[in-house]
C-alpha positions in Angstrom: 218.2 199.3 67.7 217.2 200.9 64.6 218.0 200.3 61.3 220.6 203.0 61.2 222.6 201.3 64.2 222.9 198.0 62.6 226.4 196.4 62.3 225.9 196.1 58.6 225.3 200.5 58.4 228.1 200.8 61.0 230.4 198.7 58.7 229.4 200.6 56.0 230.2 203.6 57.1 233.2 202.9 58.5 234.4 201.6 54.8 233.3 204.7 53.1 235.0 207.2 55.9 238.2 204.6 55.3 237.7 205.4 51.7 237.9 208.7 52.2 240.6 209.0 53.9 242.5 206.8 51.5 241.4 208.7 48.7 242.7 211.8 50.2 246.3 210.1 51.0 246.6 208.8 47.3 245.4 212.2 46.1 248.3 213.8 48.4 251.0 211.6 46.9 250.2 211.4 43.3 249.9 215.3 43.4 254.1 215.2 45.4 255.8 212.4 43.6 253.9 213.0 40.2 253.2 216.6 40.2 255.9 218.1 42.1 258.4 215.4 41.1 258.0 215.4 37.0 255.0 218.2 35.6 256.0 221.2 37.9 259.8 220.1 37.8 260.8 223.6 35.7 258.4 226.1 38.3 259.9 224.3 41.7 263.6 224.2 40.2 263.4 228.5 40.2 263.3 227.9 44.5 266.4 227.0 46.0 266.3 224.6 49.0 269.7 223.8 50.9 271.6 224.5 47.9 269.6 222.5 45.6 266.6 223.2 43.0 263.5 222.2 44.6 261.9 220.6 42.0 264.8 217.6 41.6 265.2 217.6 45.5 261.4 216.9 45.5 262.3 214.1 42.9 264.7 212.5 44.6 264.3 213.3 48.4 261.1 215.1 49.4 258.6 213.3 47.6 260.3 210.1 49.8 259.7 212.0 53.1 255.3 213.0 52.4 255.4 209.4 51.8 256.6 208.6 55.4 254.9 211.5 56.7 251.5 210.0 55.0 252.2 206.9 56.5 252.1 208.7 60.0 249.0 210.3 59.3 247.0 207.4 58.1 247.9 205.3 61.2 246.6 208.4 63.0 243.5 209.1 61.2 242.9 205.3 61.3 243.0 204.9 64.8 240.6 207.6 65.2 238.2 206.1 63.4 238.4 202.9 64.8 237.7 204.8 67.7 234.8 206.8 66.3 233.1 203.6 65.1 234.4 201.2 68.1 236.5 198.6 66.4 239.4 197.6 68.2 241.7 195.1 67.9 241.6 192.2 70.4 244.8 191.1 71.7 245.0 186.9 72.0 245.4 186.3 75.6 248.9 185.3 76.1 249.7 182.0 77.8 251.4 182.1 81.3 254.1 180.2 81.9 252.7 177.8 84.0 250.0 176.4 81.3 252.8 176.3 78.7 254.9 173.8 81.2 251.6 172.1 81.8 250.9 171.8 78.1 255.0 170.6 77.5 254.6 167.9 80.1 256.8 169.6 82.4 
């Protein structure tokens, strides 16, 4: 194994990409519920969407679904680098039923 391999290099890395990622995500939603939601309020209110002046519906409504959708996409791009780096989560075997009436005196 070289030095590169380690556990402590894999961890590493795997916090940086994590990072990354999260920077990204926080980037993303500062830039739609800050910037899209209050600074370019007067530009996005010229576009009409369903009726309403995009900036306030990004204010009140859009901003609200990136959020979710960010949510979506973090699970996603966490999962794949769990994958990428092979850390999985290890389900605790689950008692059957027949050691739980053991253990309960039954």
């Amino acid at each position: 194994m070289s030095d590169t391999d380690s556990p402590s290099n894999n961890r590493q890395s795997y916090w940086r990409e994590n990072l990354r990622i999260m920077t990204y995500i926080m980037a993303v939603w500062f830039f739609v519920s800050y910037g899209c939601g209050i600074l370019f309020v007067e530009q996005l209110n010229k576009i009409k969407l369903g009726g309403f002046q995009l900036g306030f519906w990004m204010a009140q409504q859009g901003s609200i679904y990136v959020f979710v959708i960010l949510i979506f996409i973090y699970v996603r791009l966490m999962n794949n680098l769990d994958k990428k780096y092979s850390f999985t989560e290890t389900e605790e075997p689950q008692p059957d039923s027949e050691s739980e009436e053991k253990a309960n005196g039954h």
